[in-house]
N, C-alpha and C positions, 0 to 999 in steps of 0.2 A: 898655739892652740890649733888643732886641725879641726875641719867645719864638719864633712858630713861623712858619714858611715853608710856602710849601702841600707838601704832603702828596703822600711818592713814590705813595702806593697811591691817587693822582686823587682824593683831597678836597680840598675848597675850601678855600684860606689861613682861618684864623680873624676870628671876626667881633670887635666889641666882645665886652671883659670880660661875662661869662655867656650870653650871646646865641651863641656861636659852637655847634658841630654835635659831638657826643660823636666824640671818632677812636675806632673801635673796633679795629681792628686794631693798632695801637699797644699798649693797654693790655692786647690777650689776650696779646702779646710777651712785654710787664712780669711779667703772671702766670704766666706758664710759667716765667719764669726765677725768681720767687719760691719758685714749686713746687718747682723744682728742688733751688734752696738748702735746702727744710724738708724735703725729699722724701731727702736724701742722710742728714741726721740722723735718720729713720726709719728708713732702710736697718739704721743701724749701731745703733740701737736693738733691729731684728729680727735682730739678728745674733751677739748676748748669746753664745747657745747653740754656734752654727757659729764663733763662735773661738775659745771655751772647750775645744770637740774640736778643730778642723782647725789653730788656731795655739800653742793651748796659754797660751790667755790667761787672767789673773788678774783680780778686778775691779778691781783697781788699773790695770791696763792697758786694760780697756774704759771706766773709767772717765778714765785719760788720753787714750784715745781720742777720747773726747766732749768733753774740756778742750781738744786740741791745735787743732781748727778755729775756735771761740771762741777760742781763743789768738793765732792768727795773725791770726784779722781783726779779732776788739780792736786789736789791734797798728796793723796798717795801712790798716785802711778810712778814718779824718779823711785818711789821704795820698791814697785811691784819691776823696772827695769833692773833694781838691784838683788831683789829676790831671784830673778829670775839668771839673773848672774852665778848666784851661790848655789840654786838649790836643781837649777834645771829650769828650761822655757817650758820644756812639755807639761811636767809638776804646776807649774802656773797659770799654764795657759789652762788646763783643767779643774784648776781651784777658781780661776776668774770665771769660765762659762756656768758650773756650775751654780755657784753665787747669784749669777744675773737669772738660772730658773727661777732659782729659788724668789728673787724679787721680784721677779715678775706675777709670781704666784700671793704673794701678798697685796702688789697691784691689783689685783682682781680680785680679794676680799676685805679691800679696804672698807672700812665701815664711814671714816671720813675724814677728811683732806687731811691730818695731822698724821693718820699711820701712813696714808700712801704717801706722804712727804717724807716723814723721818722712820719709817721701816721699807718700803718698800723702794723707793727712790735711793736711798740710804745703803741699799744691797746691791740694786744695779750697778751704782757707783761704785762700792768698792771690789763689786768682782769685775767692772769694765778696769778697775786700775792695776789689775793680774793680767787680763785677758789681752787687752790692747796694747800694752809694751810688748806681751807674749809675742804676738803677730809680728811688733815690726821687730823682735828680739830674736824669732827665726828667723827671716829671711838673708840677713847676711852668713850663717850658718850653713843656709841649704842651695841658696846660688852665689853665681860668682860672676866680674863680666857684664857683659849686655846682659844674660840671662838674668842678673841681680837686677839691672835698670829698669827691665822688664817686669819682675816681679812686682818692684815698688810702683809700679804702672796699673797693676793687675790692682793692690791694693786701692790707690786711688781712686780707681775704675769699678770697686766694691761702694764705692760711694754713690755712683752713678744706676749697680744696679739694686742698689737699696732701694730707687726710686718703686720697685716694683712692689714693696714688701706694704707703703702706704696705701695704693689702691687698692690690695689684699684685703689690708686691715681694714680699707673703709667701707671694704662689701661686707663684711667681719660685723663691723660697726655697726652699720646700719640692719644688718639683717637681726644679728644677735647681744649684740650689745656691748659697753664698751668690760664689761668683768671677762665674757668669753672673750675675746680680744686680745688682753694680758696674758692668757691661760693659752693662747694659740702661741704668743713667744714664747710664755716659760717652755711649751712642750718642742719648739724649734730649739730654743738654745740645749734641752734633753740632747736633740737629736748632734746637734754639734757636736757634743760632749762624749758622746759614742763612735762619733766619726772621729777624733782626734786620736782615736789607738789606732789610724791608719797613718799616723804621722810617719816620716822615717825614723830611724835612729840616730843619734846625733851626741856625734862626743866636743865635749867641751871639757875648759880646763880642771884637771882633775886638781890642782894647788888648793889647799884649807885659804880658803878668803872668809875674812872676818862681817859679818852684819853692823854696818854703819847705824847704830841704834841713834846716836849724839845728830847725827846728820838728819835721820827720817824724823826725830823729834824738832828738830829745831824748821828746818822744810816745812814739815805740816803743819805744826802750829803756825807759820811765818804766812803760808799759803792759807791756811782755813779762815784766819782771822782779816787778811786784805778781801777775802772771794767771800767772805761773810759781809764783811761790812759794804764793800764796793753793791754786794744783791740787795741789802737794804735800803741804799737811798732812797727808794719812790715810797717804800713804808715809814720809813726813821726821820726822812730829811737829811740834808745835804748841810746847811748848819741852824735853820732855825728846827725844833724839833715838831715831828706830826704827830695826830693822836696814836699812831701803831708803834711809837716810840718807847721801847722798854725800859728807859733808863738816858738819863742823860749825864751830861760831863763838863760842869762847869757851865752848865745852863745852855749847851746846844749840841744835837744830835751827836752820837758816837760813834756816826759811820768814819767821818773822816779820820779823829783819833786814831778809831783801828784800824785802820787802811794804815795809816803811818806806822805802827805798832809794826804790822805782818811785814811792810816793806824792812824796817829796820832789822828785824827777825831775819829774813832772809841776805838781807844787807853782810850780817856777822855770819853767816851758816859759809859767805867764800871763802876767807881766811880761815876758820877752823874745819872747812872741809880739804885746804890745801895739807893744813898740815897732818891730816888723817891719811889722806892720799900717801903721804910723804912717808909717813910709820906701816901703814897696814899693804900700802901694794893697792888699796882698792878702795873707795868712797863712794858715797853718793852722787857727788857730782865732781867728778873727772875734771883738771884742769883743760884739758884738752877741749870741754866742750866749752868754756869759757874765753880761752886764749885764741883761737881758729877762727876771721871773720867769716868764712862761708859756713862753719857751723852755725855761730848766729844769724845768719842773714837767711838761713835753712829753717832756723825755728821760729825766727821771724816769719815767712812763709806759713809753717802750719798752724800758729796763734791767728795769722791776718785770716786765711781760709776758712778756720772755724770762728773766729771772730763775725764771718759774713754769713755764716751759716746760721750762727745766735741771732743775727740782726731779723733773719728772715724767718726762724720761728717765733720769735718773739714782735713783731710788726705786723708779716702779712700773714700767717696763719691764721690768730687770734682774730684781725681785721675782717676778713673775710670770711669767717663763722659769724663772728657777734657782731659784726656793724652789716655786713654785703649780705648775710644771710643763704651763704655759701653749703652747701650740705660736706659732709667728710668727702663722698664720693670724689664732689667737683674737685675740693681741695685736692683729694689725690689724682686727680691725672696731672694738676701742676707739677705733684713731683716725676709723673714719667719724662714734661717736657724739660725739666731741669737735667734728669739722670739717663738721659740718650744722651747729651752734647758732655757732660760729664764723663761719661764712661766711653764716647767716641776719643777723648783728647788726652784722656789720663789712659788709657792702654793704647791710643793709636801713634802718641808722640813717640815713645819712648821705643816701638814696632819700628815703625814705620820712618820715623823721623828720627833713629839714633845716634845724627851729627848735630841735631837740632841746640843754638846754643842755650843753656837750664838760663842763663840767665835772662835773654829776649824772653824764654815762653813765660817764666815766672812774671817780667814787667808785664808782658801782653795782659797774662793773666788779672792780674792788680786792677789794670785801667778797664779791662772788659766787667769785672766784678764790681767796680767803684759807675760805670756806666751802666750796670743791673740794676744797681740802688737807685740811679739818678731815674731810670724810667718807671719804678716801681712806687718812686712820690708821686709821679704822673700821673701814676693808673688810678689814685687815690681821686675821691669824691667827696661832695658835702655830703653824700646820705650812702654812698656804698662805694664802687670798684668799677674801672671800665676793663670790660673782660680784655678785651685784644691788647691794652697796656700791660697788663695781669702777666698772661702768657709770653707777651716777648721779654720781659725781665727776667721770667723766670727760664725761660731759654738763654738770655745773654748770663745769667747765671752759672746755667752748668756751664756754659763755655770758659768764664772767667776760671771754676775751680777745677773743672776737669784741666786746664792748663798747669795752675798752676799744684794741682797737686800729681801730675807727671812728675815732678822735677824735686819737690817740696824736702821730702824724706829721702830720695839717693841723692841731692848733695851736701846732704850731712851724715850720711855714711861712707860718702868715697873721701871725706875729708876727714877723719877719723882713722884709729889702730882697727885692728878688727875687734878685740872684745870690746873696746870704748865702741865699735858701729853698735855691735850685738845689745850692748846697755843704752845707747843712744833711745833707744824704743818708749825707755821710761819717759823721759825728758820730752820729748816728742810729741808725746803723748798728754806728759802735763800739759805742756804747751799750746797744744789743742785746748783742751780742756779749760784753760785759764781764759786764752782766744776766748772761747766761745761762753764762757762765764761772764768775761768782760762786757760781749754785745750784748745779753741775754742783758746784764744788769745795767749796763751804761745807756743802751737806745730804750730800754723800758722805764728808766726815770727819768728819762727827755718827754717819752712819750705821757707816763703815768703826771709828772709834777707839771708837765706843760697844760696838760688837761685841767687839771684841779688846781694852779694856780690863774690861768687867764679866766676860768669858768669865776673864779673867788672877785679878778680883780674887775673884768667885766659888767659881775654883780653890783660893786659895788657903786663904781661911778656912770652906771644907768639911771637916768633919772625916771626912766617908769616903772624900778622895784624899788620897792619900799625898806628903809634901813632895816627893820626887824626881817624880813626874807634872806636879803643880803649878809645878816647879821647868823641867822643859823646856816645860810652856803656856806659862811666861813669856815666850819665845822666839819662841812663832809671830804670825803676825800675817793674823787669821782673816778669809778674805773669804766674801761674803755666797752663801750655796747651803743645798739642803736638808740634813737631818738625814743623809741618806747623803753627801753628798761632806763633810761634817765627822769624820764616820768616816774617810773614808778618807784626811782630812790628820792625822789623831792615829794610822793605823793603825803607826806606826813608832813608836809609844810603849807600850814596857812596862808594862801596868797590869790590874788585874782585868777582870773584865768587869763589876762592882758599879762602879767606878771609870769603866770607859768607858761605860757607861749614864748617868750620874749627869752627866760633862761633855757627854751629847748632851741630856740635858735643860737644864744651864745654857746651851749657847750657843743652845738654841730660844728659849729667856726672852730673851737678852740681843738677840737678832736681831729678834724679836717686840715688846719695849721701845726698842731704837735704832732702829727704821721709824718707828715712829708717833713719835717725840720728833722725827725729821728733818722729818715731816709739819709736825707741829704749829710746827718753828721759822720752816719757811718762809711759811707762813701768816699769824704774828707778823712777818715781815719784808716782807711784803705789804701789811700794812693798815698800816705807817711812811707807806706812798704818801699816805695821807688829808692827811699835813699839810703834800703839795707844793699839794695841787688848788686851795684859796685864788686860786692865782697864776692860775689861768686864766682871762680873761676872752672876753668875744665882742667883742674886737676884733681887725684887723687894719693893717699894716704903708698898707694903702689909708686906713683909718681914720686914720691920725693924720698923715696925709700933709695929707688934709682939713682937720683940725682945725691944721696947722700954717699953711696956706696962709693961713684964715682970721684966724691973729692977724699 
């Protein structure tokens, strides 16, 4: 398959492997539409506040909020890297941007939480599961070389300057509100979508490849139903069932069941995607990306990255709105100090440093990200945030992902054929997506059930509330805000005012101990990474082409 054709914006066709001329306009494309995608999850970050009043949101609902996009492109990004395979990346990458207007544009007339979860959220995702394989499904296509290590640097480094797009939106926010806000993405990702007919041209394999339908059905469901059920724990319960509990399974919640269900689902999707591979020439998921450890220990990487990135929307954003009483503004400059040290180490490694070995910068990375978390339980207070903790987490932050997302994404395409790199994007991309579904949902039912089970157990063996106060806590199911909105979800309970003193100081403790224990798990599920890194080595897909030729 040959990669690139000369270039609609009148550059010269490509030279030999590393020799050829950096496309610049091509890749500032790629990073606007990366922006975009990180830039939408910042929005609804700064947005905590403005749906708590204007929709009447729960954190269970802002926090399904931040599960249902991750939901969806878990789901179907391996299909939009396969799509993108048969029908064209350009084709896709413009069916994704414009999808994610489009739901942005729903965002912003949502009337309340239920359209902007399941129509507008619901859009995002599935045109980010076109649009973001699209991105990392050209770049092996259109560079070669350093110039490819570079690229996926340049990406990385879209992460870093996404940090700008928050402080935008929180002047946005605050001035205009959070519907024009929405309406100012949908009208950027417009503009993306106009700029991509400056793409180059680009020939890929013209062979009839067959649409793995058996595969995308069995994935998605396998995937919807583990990334459904795993977001549910803090509404459903874990195995005794809560009131938000839609149904149960032999008498206890049906998160777990379905988490087993989807993993089984996906369990069966290897073997029948081997032997699809085997008849068609082409599948969903490529043995290649399963048999290769530095492919895994590559996607290991960008699940762990975004796994840390869910931790920190879903912890300290919300924290520092509804407990610190943080304004969007403040929040966003946290994200410029995150997206400097981000965007210096994911485009400056891979420049500047391109002997650097992927494997140190990816461990470096692991432990500087796992020691972001460890200070960011620090920063954590009985009744708010200690600013100067705040900001150095969120600095050792961008360090930890700008490292390791240098490295994340080109060594799972130098260990790779080239159209398995080129499809590599969907996978990659789930994988994010799942990552970052996982913290959103795993540190939010540490956070969420830790709250509302020590506030219940607290209650009860206090001897200055009375069993009938104790007896209706039983009942609620406490989401995370300051000491005044916890008043005013107990104010429908009959009790002294020794009694209502007394549960506003256990649910400070018990909110104050569930942050920092969600801190600390994600951290410990961070540095697991160390014992993918082994698998990566400094070779490449050209590498053993070499060494095969030669025996």
């Amino acid at each position: 398959m040959t990669s690139t054709a000369s270039a609609a914006t009148g550059q010269a066709p490509a030279s030999p492997a590393g020799k050829e001329k950096f496309l610049i306009i091509p890749i500032i494309i790629l990073i606007l539409a990366q922006m975009g995608a990180t830039g939408d999850n910042g929005a609804l970050s700064l947005s905590a506040t403005a749906l708590t009043q204007e929709l009447k949101a729960t954190t269970s609902e802002i926090q399904l909020a931040n599960m249902v996009y991750p939901l969806v492109g878990g789901a179907f990004m391996i299909a939009g890297g396969l799509m993108g395979t048969i029908i064209g990346w350009k084709k896709t990458f413009r069916i994704g941007v414009l999808l994610c207007a489009i739901g942005e544009v729903a965002l912003a007339f949502a009337p309340n939480m239920t359209v902007f979860i399941w129509v507008g959220r619901v859009l995002v995702g599935f045109g980010a599961s076109f649009m973001i394989p699209s991105v990392l499904g050209l770049i092996p296509l259109l560079y070669r070389g350093s110039n490819r290590m570079v690229a996926f640097g340049c990406i990385g480094a879209a992460s870093g300057l996404s940090a700008l797009l928050p402080l935008v939106l929180g002047v946005v926010l605050e001035a205009a509100g959070m519907h024009v806000t929405f309406l100012v993405l949908a009208a950027y990702f417009l503009a993306v979508f106009l700029a991509s007919f400056l793409l180059p041209a680009i020939n890929q394999t013209d062979e009839k490849l067959r649409f793995d339908g058996v595969g995308v059905a069995l994935a998605a469901s396998g995937l919807f139903l583990f990334l459904v059920s795993v977001s549910s724990i803090s509404s459903w319960g874990l195995i005794e069932p809560l009131s938000g509990c839609p149904f149960t399974i032999f008498g206890i919640s049906p998160a777990l069941p379905m988490a087993l269900v989807g993993l089984l689902i996906l369990a069966a999707l290897i073997p029948i995607e081997k032997r699809i591979e085997k008849k068609n020439g082409v599948a969903l998921l490529p043995q290649s990306f399963l048999k290769t450890p530095q492919v895994l220990a590559g996607l290991t990487a960008n699940a762990l990255m975004f796994f840390f990135m869910g931790a920190q929307s879903i912890l300290m954003a919300p924290y520092l709105q509804l407990v610190s009483g943080w304004s969007p503004i403040e929040v966003g400059t946290i994200s410029i100090v995150t997206g400097v040290p981000t965007f210096a180490l994911a485009l400056g490694i891979p420049k500047l440093l391109p002997k650097a070995n992927p494997r140190h910068v990816i461990q470096f990375g692991y432990i500087t990200m796992a020691a972001a978390l460890i200070v960011m339980a620090a920063s954590v207070t009985s009744d708010g945030s200690n600013a100067f903790a705040v900001y150095l987490g969120a600095f050792l932050a961008g360090v930890g992902a700008g490292a390791v997302s240098a490295h994340a994404s080109n060594v799972v395409a130098l260990a790779l054929p080239e159209r398995d790199a080129s499809q590599s994007g969907g996978i990659q991309s789930t994988m994010r997506n799942v990552g970052q579904a996982i913290g959103v949902a795993l540190l939010g039912a540490i956070l969420l059930l830790g709250i509302t089970n020590s506030v219940r157990t607290h209650a009860l063996h206090d001897p200055s509330i009375s069993s009938q106060v104790s007896s209706q806590i039983a009942t609620l199911t406490i989401d995370l805000g300051s000491n005044e909105v916890f008043e005013e979800q107990i104010a429908d309970i009959p009790m002294t005012d020794e009694e209502r003193s007394q549960l506003v100081s256990i649910e400070e403790n018990a909110r104050y101990n569930s942050v920092r224990l969600a801190y600390v798990a994600g951290a410990a599920i961070v540095l697991l990474g160390l014992a993918t890194t082994p698998a990566i080595k400094i070779t490449s897909s050209e590498d053993r082409k070499t060494k095969e030729n030669a025996k």
